[in-house]
KOLKEBA-444154 format. One record per residue (C-alpha): residue number from 1; x, y, z. Coordinates in nm, 2 decimals. Each point is the difference from the previous one (the first is absolute). Layout:
! KOLKEBA-444154
{r NUM, {X, Y, Z}}
...
END
This chain:
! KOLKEBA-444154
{r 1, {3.98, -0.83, -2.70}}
{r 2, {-0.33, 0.03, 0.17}}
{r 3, {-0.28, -0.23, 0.00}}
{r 4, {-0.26, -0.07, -0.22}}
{r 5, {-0.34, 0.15, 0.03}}
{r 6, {-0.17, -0.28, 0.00}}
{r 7, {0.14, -0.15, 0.35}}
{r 8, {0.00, 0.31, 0.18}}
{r 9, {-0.28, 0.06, 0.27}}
{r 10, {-0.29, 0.17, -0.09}}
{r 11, {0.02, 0.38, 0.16}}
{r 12, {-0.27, 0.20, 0.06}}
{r 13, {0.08, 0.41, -0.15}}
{r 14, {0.08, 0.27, 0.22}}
{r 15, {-0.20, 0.23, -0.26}}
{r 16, {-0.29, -0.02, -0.24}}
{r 17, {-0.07, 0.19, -0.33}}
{r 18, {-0.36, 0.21, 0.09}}
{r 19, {-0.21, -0.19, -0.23}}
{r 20, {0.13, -0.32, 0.17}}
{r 21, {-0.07, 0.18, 0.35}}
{r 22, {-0.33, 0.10, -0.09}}
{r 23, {-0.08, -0.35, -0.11}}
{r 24, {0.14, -0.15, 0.33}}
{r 25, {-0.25, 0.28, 0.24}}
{r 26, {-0.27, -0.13, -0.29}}
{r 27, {-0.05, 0.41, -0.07}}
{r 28, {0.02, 0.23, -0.36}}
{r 29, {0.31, 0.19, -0.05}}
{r 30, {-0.15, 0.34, 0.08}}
{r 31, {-0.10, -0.16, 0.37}}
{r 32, {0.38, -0.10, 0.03}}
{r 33, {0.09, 0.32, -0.10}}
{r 34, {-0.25, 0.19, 0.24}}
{r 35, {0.18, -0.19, 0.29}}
{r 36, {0.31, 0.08, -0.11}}
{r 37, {-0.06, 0.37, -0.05}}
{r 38, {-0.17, -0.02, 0.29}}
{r 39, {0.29, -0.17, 0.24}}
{r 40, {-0.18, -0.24, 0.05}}
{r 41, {0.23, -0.21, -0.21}}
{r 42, {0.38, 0.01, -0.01}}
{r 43, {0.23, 0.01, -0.35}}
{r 44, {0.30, -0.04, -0.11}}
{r 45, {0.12, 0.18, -0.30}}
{r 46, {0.26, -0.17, -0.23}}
{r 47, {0.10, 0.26, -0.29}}
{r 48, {-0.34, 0.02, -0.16}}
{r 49, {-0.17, -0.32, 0.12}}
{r 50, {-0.21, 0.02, 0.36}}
{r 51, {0.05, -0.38, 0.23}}
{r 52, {-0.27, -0.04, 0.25}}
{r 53, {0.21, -0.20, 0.29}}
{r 54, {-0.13, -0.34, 0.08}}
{r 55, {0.01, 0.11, 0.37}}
{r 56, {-0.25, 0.37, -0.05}}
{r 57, {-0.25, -0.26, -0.16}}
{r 58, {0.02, -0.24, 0.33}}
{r 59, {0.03, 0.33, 0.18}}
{r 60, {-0.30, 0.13, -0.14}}
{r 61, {-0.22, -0.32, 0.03}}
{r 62, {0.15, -0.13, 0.33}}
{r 63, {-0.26, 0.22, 0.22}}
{r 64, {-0.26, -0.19, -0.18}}
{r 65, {0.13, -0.37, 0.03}}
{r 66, {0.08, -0.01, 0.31}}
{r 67, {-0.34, 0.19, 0.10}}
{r 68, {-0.16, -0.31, -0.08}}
{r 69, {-0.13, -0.28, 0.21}}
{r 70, {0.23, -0.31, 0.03}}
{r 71, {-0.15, -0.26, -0.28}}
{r 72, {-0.25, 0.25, -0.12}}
{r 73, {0.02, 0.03, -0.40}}
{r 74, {-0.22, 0.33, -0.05}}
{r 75, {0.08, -0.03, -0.40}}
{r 76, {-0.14, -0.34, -0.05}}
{r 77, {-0.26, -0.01, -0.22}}
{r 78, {-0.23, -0.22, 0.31}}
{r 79, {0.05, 0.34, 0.24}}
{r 80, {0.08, 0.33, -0.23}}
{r 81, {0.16, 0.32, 0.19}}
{r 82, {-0.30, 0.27, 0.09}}
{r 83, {0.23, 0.18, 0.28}}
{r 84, {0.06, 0.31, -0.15}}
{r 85, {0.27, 0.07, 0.21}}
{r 86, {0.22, -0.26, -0.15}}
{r 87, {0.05, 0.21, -0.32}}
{r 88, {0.31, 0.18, -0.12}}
{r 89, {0.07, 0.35, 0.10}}
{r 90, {-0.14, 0.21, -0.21}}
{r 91, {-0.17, -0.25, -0.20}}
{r 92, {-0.36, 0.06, 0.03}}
{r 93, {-0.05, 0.05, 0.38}}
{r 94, {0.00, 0.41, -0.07}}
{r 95, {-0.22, 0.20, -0.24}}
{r 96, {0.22, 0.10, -0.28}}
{r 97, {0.11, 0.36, -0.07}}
{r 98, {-0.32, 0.20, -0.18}}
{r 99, {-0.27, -0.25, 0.12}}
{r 100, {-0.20, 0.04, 0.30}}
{r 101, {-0.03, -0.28, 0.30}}
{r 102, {-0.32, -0.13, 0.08}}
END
């Protein structure tokens, strides 16, 4: 017999549902999916569902947390982020398709 739930450790998952991917990176769906289509982002495909790995999100954010300063909190509400240059690809850095940069 195997053990109860309840006493096992806590794992984290190796995969995510989308929405709960999109939620974790703090973006909308269509953003997630922009990454994704993009490459930006790898998938898994299980029959009809699509698993973000827990590992592409670290992957994806790991350029930016370990860009930072040692003890600096950029997100706190005393100090907010203004380096544009800590942004997700493709998330706002480059004019969109049909607009024009400034």
């Amino acid at each position: 017999m195997s053990e109860p739930t309840a006493s096992r450790p806590h794992r984290r998952p190796l995969a995510v549902s989308r929405s709960e991917a999109a939620r974790r990176l703090g973006v909308g769906i269509g953003t997630l999916d922009r990454l994704i289509r993009d490459g930006r982002l790898f998938v898994v495909r299980a029959g009809d569902r699509v698993l973000v790995p827990v590992a592409a999100l670290d992957a994806l954010l790991d350029p930016f947390l370990n860009a930072q300063e040692p003890g600096s909190n950029p997100g706190s509400a005393s100090e907010p982020c203004t380096n544009a240059e800590s942004t997700l690809p493709g998330l706002g850095t480059e004019p969109r398709a049909g607009t024009v940069a400034s």
